[in-house]
DRENGU-909500 format. One record per residue (C-alpha): residue number from 1; x, y, z. Coordinates in steps of 0.02 Angstrom, whole numbers, padded with zeros to 5 digits. Last residue first. Layout:
N
 seq      x      y      z
 NUM      X      Y      Z
...
END
This chain:
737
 seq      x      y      z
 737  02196  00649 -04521
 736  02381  00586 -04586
 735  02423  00431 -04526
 734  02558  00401 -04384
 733  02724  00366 -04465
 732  02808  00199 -04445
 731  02939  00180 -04333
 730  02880  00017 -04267
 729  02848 -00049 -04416
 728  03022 -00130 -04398
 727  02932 -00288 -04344
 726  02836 -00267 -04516
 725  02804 -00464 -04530
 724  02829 -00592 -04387
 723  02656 -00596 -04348
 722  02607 -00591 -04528
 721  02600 -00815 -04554
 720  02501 -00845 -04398
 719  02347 -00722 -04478
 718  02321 -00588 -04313
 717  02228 -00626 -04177
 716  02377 -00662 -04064
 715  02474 -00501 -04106
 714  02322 -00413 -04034
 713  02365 -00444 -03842
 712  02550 -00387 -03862
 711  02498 -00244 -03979
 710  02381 -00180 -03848
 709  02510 -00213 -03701
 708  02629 -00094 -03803
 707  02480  00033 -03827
 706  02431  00020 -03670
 705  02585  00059 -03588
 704  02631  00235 -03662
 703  02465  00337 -03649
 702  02401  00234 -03504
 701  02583  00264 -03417
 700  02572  00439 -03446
 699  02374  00468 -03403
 698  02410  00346 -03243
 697  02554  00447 -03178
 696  02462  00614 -03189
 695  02292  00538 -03123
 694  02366  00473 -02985
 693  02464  00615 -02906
 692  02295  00726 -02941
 691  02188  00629 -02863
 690  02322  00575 -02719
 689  02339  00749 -02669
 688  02122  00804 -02677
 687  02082  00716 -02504
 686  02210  00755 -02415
 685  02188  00934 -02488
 684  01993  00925 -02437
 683  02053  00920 -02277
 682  02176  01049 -02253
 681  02085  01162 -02341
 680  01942  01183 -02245
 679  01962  01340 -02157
 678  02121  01416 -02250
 677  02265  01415 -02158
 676  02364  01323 -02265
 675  02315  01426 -02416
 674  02236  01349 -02558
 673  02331  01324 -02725
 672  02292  01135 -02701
 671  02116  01130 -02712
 670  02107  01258 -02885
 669  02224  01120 -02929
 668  02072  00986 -02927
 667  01993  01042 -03109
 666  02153  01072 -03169
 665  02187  00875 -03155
 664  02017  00806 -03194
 663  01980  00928 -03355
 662  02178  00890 -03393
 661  02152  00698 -03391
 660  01985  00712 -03508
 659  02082  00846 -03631
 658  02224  00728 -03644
 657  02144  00578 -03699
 656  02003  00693 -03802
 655  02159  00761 -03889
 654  02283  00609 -03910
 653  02150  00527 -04061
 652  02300  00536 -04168
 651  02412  00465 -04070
 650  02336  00314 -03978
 649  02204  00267 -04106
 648  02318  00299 -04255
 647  02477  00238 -04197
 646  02382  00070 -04122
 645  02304  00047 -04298
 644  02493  00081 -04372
 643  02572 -00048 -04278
 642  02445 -00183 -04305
 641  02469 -00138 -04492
 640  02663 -00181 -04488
 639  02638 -00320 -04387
 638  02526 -00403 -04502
 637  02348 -00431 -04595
 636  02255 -00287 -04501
 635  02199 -00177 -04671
 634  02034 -00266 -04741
 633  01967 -00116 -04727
 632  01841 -00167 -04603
 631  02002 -00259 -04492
 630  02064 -00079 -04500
 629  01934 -00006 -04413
 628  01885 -00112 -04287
 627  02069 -00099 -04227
 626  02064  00099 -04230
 625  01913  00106 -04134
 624  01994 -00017 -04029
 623  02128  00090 -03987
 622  02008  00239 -03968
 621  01891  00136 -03830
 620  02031  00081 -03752
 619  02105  00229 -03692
 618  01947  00306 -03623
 617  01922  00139 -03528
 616  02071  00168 -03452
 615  02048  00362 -03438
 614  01879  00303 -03338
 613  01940  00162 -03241
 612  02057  00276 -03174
 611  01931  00412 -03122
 610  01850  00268 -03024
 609  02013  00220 -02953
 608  02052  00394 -02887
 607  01901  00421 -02812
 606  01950  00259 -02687
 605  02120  00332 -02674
 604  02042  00507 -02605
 603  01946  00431 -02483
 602  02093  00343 -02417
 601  02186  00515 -02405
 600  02038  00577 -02301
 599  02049  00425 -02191
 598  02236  00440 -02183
 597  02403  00432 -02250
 596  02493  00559 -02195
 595  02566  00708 -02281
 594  02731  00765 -02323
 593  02692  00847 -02473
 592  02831  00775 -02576
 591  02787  00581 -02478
 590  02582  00627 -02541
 589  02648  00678 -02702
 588  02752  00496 -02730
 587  02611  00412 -02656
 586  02466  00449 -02795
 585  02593  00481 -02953
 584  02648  00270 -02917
 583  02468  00219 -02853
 582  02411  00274 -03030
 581  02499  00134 -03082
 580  02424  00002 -02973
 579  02246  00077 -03062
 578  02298  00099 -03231
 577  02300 -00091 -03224
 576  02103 -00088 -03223
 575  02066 -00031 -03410
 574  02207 -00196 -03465
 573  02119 -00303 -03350
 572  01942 -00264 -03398
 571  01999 -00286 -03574
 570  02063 -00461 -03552
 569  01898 -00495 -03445
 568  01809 -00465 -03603
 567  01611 -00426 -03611
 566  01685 -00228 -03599
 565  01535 -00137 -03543
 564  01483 -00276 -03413
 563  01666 -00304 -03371
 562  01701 -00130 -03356
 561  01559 -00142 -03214
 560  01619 -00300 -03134
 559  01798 -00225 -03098
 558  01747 -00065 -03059
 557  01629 -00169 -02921
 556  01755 -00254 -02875
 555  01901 -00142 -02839
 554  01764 -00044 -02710
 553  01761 -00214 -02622
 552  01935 -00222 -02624
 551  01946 -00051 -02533
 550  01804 -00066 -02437
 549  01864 -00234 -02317
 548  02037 -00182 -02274
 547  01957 -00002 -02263
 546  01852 -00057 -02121
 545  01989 -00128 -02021
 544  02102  00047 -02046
 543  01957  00144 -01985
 542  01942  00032 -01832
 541  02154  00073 -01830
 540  02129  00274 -01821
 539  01991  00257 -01707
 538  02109  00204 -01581
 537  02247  00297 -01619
 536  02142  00464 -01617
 535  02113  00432 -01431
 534  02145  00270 -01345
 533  02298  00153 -01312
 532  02281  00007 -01208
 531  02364 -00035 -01052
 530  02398 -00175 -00929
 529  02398 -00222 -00758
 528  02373 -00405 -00728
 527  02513 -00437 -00604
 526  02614 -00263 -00583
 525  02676 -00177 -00763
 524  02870 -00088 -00741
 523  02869  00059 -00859
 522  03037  00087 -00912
 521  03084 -00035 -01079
 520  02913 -00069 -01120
 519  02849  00103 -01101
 518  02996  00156 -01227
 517  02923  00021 -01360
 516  02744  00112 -01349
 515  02799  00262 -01379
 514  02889  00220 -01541
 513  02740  00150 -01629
 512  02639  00263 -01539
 511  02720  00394 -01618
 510  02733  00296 -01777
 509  02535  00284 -01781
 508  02509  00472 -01734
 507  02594  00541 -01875
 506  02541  00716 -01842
 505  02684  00746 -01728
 504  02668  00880 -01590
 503  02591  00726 -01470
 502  02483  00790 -01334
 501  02455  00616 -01218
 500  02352  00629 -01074
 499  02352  00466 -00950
 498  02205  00384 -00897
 497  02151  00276 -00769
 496  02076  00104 -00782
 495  01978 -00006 -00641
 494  01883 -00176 -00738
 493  01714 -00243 -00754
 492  01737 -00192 -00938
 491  01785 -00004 -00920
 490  01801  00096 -00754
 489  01842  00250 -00711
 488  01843  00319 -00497
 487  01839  00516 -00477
 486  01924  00603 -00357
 485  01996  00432 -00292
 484  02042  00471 -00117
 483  02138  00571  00028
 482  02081  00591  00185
 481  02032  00768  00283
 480  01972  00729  00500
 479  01799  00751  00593
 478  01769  00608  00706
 477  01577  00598  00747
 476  01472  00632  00908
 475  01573  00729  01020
 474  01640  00833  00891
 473  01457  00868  00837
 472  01446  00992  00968
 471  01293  00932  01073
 470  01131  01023  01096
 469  01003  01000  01242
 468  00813  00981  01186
 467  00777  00815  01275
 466  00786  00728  01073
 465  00974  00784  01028
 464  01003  00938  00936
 463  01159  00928  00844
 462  01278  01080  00856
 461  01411  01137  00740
 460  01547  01188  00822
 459  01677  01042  00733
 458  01636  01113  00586
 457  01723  01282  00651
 456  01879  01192  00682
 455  01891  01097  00521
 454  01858  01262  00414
 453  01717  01368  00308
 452  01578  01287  00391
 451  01497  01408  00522
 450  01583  01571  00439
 449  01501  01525  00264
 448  01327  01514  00330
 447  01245  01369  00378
 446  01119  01299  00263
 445  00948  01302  00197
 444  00868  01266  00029
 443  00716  01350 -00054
 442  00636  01259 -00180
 441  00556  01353 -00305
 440  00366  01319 -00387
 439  00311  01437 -00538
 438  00140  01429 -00586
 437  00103  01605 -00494
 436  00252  01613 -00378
 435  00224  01465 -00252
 434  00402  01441 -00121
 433  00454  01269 -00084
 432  00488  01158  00100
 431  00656  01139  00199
 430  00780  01078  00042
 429  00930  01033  00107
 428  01097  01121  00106
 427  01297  01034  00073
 426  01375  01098  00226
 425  01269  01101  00382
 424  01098  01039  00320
 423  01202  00883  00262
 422  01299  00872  00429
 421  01151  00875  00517
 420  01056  00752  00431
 419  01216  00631  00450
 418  01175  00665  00654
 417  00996  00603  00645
 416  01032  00465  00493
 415  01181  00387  00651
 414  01037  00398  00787
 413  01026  00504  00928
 412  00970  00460  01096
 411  01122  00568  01185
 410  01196  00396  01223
 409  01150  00327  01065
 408  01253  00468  00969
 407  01405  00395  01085
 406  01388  00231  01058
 405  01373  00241  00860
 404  01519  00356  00848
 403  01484  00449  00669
 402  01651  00464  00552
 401  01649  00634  00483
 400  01776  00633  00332
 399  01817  00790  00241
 398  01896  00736  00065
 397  02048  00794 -00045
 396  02062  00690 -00219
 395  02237  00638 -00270
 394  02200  00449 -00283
 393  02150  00423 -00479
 392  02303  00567 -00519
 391  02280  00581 -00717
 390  02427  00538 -00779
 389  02491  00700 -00903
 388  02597  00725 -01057
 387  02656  00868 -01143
 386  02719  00896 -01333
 385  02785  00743 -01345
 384  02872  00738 -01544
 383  03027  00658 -01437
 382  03012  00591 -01274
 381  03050  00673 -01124
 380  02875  00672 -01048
 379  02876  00496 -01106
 378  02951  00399 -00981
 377  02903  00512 -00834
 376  02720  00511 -00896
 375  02716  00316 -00902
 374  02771  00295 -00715
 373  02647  00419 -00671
 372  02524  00298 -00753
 371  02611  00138 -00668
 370  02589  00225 -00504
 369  02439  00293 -00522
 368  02350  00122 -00569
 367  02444  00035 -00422
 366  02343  00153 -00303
 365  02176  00148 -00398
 364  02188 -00045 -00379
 363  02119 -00197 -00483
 362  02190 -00129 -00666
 361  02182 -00061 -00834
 360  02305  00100 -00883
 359  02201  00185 -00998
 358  02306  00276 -01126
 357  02283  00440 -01239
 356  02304  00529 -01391
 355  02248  00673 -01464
 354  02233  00745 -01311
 353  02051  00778 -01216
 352  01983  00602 -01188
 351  01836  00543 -01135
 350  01829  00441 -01303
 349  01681  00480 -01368
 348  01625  00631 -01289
 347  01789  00715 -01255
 346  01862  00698 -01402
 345  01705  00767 -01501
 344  01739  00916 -01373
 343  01902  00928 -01415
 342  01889  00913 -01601
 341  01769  01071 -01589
 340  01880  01172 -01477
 339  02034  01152 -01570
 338  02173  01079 -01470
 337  02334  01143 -01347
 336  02372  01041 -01185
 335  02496  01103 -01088
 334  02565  01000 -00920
 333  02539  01083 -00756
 332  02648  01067 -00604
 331  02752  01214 -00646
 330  02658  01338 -00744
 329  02736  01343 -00940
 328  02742  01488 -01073
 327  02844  01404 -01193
 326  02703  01299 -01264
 325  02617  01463 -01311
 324  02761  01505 -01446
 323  02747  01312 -01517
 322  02584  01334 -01545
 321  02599  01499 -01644
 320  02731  01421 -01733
 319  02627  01260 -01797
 318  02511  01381 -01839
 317  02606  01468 -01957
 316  02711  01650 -01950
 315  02807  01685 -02082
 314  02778  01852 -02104
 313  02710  01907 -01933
 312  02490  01878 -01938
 311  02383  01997 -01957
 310  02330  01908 -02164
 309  02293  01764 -02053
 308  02142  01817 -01968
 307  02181  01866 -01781
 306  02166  01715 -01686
 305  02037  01668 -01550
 304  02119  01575 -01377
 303  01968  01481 -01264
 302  02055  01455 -01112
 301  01994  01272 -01022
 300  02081  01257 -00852
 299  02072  01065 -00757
 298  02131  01073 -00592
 297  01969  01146 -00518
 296  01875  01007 -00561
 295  01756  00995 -00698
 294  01594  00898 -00725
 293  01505  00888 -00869
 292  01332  00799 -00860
 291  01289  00745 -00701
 290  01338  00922 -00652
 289  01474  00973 -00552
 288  01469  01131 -00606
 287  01630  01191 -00695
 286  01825  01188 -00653
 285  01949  01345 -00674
 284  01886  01472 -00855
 283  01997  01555 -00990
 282  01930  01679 -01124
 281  02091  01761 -01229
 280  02062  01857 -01378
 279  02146  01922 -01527
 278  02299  01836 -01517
 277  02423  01846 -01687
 276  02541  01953 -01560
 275  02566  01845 -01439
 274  02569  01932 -01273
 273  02390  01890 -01231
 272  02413  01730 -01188
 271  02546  01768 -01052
 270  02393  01877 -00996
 269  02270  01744 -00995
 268  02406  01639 -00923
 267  02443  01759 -00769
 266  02251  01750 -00749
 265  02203  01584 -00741
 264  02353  01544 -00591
 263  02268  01684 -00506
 262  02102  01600 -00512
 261  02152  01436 -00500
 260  02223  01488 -00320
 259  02107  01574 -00265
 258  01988  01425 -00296
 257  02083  01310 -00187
 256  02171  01159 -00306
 255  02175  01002 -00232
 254  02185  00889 -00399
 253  02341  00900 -00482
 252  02351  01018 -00627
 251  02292  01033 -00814
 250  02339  01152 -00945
 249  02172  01171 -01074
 248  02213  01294 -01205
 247  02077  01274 -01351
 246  02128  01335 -01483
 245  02026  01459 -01613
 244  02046  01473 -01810
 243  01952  01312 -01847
 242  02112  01236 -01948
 241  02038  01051 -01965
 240  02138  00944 -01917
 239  02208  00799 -02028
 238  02105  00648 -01972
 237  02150  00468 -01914
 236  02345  00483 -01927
 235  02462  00378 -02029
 234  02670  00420 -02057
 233  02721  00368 -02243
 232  02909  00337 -02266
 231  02841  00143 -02331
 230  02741  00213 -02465
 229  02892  00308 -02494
 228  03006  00178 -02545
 227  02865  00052 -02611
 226  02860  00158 -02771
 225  03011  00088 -02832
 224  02907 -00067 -02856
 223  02788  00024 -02977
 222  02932  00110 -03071
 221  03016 -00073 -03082
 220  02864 -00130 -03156
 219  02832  00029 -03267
 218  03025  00004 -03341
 217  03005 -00188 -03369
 216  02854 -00142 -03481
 215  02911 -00019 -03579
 214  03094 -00148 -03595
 213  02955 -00267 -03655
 212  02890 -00143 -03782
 211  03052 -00078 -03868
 210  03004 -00050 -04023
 209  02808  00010 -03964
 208  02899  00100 -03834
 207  02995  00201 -03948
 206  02862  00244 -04096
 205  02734  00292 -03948
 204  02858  00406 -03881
 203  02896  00466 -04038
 202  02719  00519 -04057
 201  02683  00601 -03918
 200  02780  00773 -03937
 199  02751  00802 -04105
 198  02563  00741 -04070
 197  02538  00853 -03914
 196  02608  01002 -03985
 195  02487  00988 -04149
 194  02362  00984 -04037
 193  02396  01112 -03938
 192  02443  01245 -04137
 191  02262  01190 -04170
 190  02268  01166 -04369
 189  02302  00964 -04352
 188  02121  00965 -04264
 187  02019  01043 -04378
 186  01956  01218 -04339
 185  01774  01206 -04346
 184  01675  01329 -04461
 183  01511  01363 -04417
 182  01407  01234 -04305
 181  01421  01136 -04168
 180  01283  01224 -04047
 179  01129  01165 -04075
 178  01160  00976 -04110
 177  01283  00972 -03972
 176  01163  01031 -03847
 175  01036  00892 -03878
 174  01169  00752 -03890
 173  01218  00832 -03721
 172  01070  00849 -03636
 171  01027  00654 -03632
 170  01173  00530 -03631
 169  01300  00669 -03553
 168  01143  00716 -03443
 167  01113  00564 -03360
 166  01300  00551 -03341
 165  01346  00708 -03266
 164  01183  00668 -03161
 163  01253  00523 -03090
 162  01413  00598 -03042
 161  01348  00747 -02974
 160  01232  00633 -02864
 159  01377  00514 -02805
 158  01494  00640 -02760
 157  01365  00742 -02649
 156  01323  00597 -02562
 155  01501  00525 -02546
 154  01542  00692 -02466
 153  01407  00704 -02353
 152  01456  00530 -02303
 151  01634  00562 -02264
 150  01626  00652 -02103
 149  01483  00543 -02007
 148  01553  00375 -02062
 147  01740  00440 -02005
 146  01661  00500 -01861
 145  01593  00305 -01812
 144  01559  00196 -01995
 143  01626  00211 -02153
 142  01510  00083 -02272
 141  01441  00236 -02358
 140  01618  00248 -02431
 139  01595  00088 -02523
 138  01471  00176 -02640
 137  01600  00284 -02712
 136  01655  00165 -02854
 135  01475  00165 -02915
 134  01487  00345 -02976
 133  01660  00352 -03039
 132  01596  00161 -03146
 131  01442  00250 -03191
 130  01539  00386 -03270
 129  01649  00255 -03366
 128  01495  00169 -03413
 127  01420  00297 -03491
 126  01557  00323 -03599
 125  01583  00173 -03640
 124  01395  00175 -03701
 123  01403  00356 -03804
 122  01563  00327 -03884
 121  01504  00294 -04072
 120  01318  00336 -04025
 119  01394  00527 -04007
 118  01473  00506 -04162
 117  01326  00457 -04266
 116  01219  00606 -04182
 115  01349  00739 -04233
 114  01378  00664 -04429
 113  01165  00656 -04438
 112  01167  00829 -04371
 111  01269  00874 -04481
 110  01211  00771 -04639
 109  01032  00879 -04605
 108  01121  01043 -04608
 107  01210  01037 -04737
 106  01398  00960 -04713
 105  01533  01052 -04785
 104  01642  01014 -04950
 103  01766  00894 -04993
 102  01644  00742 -04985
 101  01787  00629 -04860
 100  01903  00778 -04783
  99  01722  00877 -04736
  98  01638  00726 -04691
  97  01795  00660 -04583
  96  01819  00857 -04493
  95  01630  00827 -04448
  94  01673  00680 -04361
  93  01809  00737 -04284
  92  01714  00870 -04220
  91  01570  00763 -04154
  90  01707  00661 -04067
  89  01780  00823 -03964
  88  01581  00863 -03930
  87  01561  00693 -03862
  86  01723  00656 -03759
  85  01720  00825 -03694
  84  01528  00808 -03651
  83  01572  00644 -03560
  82  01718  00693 -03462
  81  01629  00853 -03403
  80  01586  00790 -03240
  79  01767  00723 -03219
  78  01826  00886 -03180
  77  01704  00926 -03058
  76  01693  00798 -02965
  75  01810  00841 -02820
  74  01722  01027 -02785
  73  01541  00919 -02775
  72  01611  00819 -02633
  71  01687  00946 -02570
  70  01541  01044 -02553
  69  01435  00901 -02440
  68  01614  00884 -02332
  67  01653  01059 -02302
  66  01474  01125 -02278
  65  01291  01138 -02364
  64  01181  01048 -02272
  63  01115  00885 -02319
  62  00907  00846 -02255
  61  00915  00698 -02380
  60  00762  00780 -02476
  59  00871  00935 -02499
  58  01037  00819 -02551
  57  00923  00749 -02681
  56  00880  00923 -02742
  55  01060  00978 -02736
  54  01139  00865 -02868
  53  01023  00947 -02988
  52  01104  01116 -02965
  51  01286  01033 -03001
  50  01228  00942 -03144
  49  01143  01117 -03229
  48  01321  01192 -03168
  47  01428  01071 -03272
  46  01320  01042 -03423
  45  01315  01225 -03490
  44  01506  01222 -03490
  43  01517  01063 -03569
  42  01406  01114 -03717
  41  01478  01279 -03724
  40  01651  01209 -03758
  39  01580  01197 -03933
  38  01526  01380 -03933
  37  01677  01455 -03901
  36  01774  01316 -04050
  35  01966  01301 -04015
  34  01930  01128 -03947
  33  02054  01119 -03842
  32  02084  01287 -03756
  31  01898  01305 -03740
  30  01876  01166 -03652
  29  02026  01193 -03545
  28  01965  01371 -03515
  27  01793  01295 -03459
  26  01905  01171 -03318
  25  01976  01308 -03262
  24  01813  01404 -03211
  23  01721  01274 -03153
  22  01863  01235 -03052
  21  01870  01438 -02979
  20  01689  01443 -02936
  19  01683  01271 -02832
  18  01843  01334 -02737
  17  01773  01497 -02695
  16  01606  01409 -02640
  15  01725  01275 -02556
  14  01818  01431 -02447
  13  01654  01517 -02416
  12  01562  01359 -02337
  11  01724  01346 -02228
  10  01735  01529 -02178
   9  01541  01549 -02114
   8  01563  01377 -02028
   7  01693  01444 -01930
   6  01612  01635 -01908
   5  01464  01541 -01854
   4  01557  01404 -01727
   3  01560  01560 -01568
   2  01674  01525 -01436
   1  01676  01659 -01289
END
């Protein structure tokens, strides 16, 4: 009825697909920017041998390969390559300096010589910077309960790619780089991107370095403005995961006869049916009562398998399909649509099968039904409900046989001698065991159906009594039905019943938000009655706790490992304020989107600072490659050559700036470009919108804000008497390569 293979089949394909198609993007970026094939062979050589090596560890972890370990890889991709983009693009300028500085080409010993020098030139910060992506995961190991269990593959996977893209960018790469940058290289003013970048950057620079506290007003107020939709944002635990199948389970009062579930079953199998983008419809009434998983009758589970989604009506989502089902309604029962797997993890953990639920605490069943039936009437109308259901704690039918004492006596019977009938009678006992080979089988005895199958015929059944005479059992016991408890809950010394929420918005904290202030105004609570909601709500808040405590804790470690690359807390600032910024580009395309926030999205924020911390530090290292170099020439004596230092480390080293942002960016969009219904994507798109968000605001606020905050920070080391000289340096040219 409900097979996972074909689930886990389509996920594992969907990131394979997704792995290919990054690597592939992020090569033609390469390529595209460097101009040189077998240049952009050192980073595309790099990316898979990191990705293979990233497996053994997950091998000896006992890791399988599925949405979460994959991912984890899929997000890293793009910033895998950072350091062999960095490197090669470096080498080239390099080699483009020999050739501009001796007029002629290197040999082949003053090449390699010109390719090692430049790799030593950014090999540390570079280092660093991947370190820094690396460490920054860590936190996520803290995630405990499902979110723990989801997000730890991925932080695995993340972690191991990452380390090896920076083993290798300090080992392989040099190698690599040696061998293959050689022939002619197109120099960098001759690329018609590059040349596009710098007409287009460089009066940007020129403006904001005029205007550079206006720059900086401008990114505060953009930052604040940012607050508008961070505020629109709804929250959920977990964005489902599309598994292809629901799981119908409608739920009735308890006191359902078998013949009745059964017809009821199959007028919604065939309602089912009807849909078009059905394929199959399995529904089953009640199961054993086992210790384990017990059913009643009331409770339906219909297993409903999709067509793929290329069957489907034009236009037709799942939202739609849901919506379709939830018209076909039996009265009494309230719908209940989920995915099999979530409903079952639900179920286990929680004991609940909705979303969302409440537990109605309290000292009596009775008063507990009440106030939960109470609850369903003032939500069943509510909007974004999609059902809801009390769970009836005193609906249960029972047969009662009440033993006279004084009676049984008076046939010399005791109360165990009569109960011993009654169990034979209805429920069986075991008379002795039957041998086969070294098999043993009990064999169990009872009346047939036509001695027990109603009150009146109960009532027949004969006790034997110890002279040999039998005696109806009417005579002995009263026989009549009660009503009771079907089951009884309880939860800290305490009696609680439940009440089924199915909520068709995905912003579960607003719904209960709202839900919760209509129960105040309708739901009268007894004397120490209360309630608490359950569910996704309630793991969406311990999530929430943990984060409070990760997410700075994730801030410090970037913080501390700039630092140790850095040795100045004024740079470690300046690398770690693309952070806030990014969370301007991060919010703005989750609000677009109209996502949640969420664990995944959470996930996705803590990447994000890592791959901040890296363009940051990216950033700085040019800018003060530019500094170091001027103050060697003797050149940093005023404003006017402050000016043009920061024009010639922000726009003229614009290529590896742009190259590392676009390897992250385009290496994500292969992500994004995913079908909805896609097994997987939903996920790893929570997960993947705030990357790219982030990164895009960051890159353009780095690229304009640094250098204002540069010049800021530098004016103070300059001589006193040139810090008011050049001020209308600002428009100077950027120099010539």
């Amino acid at each position: 009825t409900y097979d996972r293979s074909h689930l886990i089949k389509r996920a594992i394909s969907t990131l394979r697909e997704k792995l290919i198609e990054e690597s592939i993007v992020v090569a033609l970026v390469c390529i595209l920017f460097l101009w040189h094939v077998r240049s952009a062979l050192v980073a595309i050589i790099t990316l898979p041998i990191a990705i293979i090596l990233s497996f053994v560890p997950m091998l000896h972890l006992g890791l399988t390969s599925n949405i979460m370990s994959l991912g984890g890889i899929a997000i890293a991709i793009g910033a895998m390559v950072d350091a062999a983009i960095i490197m090669v693009e470096n080498a080239h300028k390099a080699l483009e300096h020999f050739r501009d500085e001796h007029k002629r080409e290197p040999d082949a010993g003053e090449r390699v010589e010109a390719i090692i020098g430049a790799a030593k030139s950014v090999g540390r910060p570079l280092f660093f910077s991947l370190l820094v992506i690396t460490v920054s995961f860590i936190p996520v190991f803290s995630l405990t309960a499902q979110e723990g269990r989801l997000f730890k593959p991925l932080a695995y996977t993340k972690t191991f790619s990452m380390f090896f893209a920076a083993l290798l960018g300090v080992t392989l790469v040099p190698v690599l780089m040696t061998l293959l940058i050689r022939g002619k290289i197109t120099p960098e003013f001759k690329n018609p991107v590059n040349r596009f970048l710098i007409w287009v950057y460089e009066p940007c620079v020129n403006f904001v370095l005029r205007f550079r506290w206006l720059t900086i007003i401008g990114a505060v107020v953009l930052l604040l403005v940012t607050l508008i939709p961070f505020s629109r944002l709804g929250s959920e635990f977990m964005p489902p995961l599309n598994e292809g199948t629901i799981l119908y389970m409608p739920t009735a009062v308890p006191g359902m006869s078998i013949n009745e579930a059964t017809k009821i079953l199959q007028i919604q199998d065939r309602q089912l049916r009807k849909i078009p983008e059905v394929e199959t419809v399995f529904g089953k009434a009640g199961q054993a009562e086992t210790p384990t998983d017990p059913a009643p009758l009331s409770m339906f589970e219909t297993v409903v398998t999709l067509k793929p989604p290329s069957e489907w009506r034009p236009g037709m989502t799942w939202e739609k399909i849901l919506a379709e089902m939830n018209t076909f309604k039996t009265p009494g029962m309230a719908n209940i649509f989920w995915m099999p797997i979530q409903t079952r993890t639900e179920m286990l953990t929680t004991g609940f099968r909705t979303a969302l639920g409440l537990k109605v605490f309290g000292d009596d069943l009775g008063k507990i039904q009440e106030v939960a039936i109470q609850i369903e009437k003032a939500l069943s109308d509510f909007p974004n409900t999609r059902s809801v259901f009390a769970e009836r704690t005193a609906g249960g039918y029972f047969l009662d046989f009440t033993v006279n004492r004084e009676e049984a006596a008076r046939y010399g019977l005791t109360v165990g001698d009569v109960n011993d009938v009654i169990e034979t009678a209805i429920g069986g006992k075991t008379i002795t065991t039957t041998v086969e080979a070294r098999e043993r089988y009990p064999v169990n005895a009872r009346y047939a159906r036509d001695f027990r199958q109603d009150l009146d015929a109960l009532k027949r059944v004969l006790v034997p009594t110890p002279t040999g005479a039998q005696v109806p059992i009417s005579l002995l016991a009263n026989i009549e039905y009660k009503t009771g408890p079907p089951s009884i809950r309880n939860e800290n010394g305490k009696l609680v019943g439940f009440v089924f929420v199915d909520p068709s918005a995905s912003d579960i904290d607003g719904y209960v938000r709202a839900a919760a202030e209509r129960i105040r105004e309708r739901v009268q609570f007894p004397a120490g009655y209360y309630i608490e909601w359950a569910g996704q709500f309630q793991y969406l808040k311990a999530a929430e706790k943990r984060l409070q405590i990760v997410i700075p804790f994730t801030l410090l470690i970037i913080f501390v490992l700039i630092y140790m690359n850095t040795k100045s807390v004024t740079k470690t600032a300046l690398v770690l304020l693309a952070v806030p910024f990014s969370l301007i580009g991060a919010f703005w395309m989750l609000y677009l989107l109209d996502y949640n926030m969420s664990v995944a999205v959470w996930v996705g924020l803590i990447a994000l600072a890592g791959l901040d911390a890296e363009t940051g530090v990216i950033m700085l290292l040019y800018l003060d490659h530019a500094w170091d170099k001027f103050r060697f020439e003797g050149r940093m004596n005023n404003m006017r050559d402050l000016h043009d230092a920061v024009l010639e480390g922000a726009v003229q080293r614009i290529r590896p700036k742009i190259m590392t942002v676009c390897a992250i960016l385009f290496g994500l969009l292969p992500i994004m470009w995913s079908p909805a219904t896609q097994t997987g994507a939903d996920v790893m798109k929570r997960i993947a919108t705030p990357m790219i968000g982030g990164v895009i605001t960051s890159a353009i606020l780095e690229l304009l804000l640094y250098p204002v905050i540069y010049v800021i920070w530098r004016r103070r080391s300059l001589p006193e008497q040139g810090r008011d000289e050049g001020r209308s340096a600002a428009g100077t040219p950027a120099l010539a390569s």
